[in-house]
C-alpha positions as CSV (number, residue, x, y, z in Angstrom):
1,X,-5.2,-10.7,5.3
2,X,-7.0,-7.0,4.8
3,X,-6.4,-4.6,1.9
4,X,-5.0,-1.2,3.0
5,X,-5.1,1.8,0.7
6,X,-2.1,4.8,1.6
7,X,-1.8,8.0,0.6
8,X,1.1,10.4,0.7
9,X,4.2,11.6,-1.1
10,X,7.7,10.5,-1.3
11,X,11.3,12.3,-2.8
12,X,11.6,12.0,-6.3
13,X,14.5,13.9,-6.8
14,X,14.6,17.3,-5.8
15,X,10.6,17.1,-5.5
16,X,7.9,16.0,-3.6
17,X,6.1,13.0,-5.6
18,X,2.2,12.7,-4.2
19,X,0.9,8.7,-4.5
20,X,-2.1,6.4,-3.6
21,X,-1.0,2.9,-2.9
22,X,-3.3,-0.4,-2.3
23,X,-1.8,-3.0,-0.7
24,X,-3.0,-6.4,1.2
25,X,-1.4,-7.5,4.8
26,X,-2.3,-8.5,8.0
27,X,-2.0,-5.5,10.0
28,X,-1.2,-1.7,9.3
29,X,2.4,-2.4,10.6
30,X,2.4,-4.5,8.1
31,X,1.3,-2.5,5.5
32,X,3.7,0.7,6.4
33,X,6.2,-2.0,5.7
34,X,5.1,-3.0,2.5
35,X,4.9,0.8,1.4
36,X,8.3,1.6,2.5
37,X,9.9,-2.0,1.2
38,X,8.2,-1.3,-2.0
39,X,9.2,2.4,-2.5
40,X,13.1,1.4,-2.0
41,X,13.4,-1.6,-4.3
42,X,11.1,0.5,-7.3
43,X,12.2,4.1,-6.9
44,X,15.1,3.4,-4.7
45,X,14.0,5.4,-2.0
46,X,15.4,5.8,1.9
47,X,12.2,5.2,4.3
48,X,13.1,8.5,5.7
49,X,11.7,10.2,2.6
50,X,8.3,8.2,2.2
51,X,5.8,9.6,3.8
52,X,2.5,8.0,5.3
53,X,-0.3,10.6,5.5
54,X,-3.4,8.2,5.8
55,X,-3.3,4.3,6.2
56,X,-7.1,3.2,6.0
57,X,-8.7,-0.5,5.7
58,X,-11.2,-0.6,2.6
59,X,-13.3,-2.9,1.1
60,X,-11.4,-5.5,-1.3
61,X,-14.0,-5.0,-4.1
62,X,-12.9,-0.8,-3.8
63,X,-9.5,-1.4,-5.2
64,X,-7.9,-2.2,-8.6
65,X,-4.6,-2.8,-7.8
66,X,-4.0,-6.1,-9.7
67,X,-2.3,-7.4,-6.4
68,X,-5.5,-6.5,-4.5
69,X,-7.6,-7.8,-7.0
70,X,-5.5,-11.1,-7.6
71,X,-5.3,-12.0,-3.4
72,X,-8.7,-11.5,-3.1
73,X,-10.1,-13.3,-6.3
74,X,-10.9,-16.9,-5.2
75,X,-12.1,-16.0,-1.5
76,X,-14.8,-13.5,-2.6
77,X,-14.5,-10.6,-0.2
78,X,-13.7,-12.2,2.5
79,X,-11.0,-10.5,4.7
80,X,-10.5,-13.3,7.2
81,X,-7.5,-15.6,8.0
C-alpha cells in the first residue's frame, strides 16, 4: 500500500469547495476511488462533481491524516506489500 495526497475541489452547494485529501491504497485508481467513495457517503456528493486536480505519491512520514498515520504506524515507512 502507498499514501496518495489529492488536491481539488468538489460542489458544496451552489459553490465550489477547494480540499487536500491523504489517503493510503495500492494504486492511483485506487485512490481516485477512495476520494470519490469518500466524498459521497460524507458530503453526499455525485462523482461527477468531485474534481481531481493532482494525485501525487508522498512520503508516509509527510502526512497527518490519522488514517495515514495509523496504516503506516507499525511498518515504519515502508511502502511495500
Amino acid at each position: 500500500m502507498k499514501a496518495f495526497r489529492a488536491t481539488g475541489s468538489f460542489r458544496a452547494g451552489k459553490r465550489d469547495q477547494p480540499y487536500t485529501l491523504d489517503v493510503v491504497a495500492k494504486s492511483k485508481a485506487d485512490a481516485m476511488e477512495r476520494i470519490y467513495s469518500n466524498f459521497g457517503s460524507r458530503h453526499g456528493t455525485p462523482r461527477r462533481f468531485v474534481s481531481i486536480d493532482s494525485l501525487d505519491g508522498i512520503n508516509p512520514s509527510e502526512s497527518n491524516a490519522p488514517v495515514v498515520v495509523a496504516h503506516f504506524r507499525d511498518s515504519g515507512v515502508s511502502e511495500e506489500e
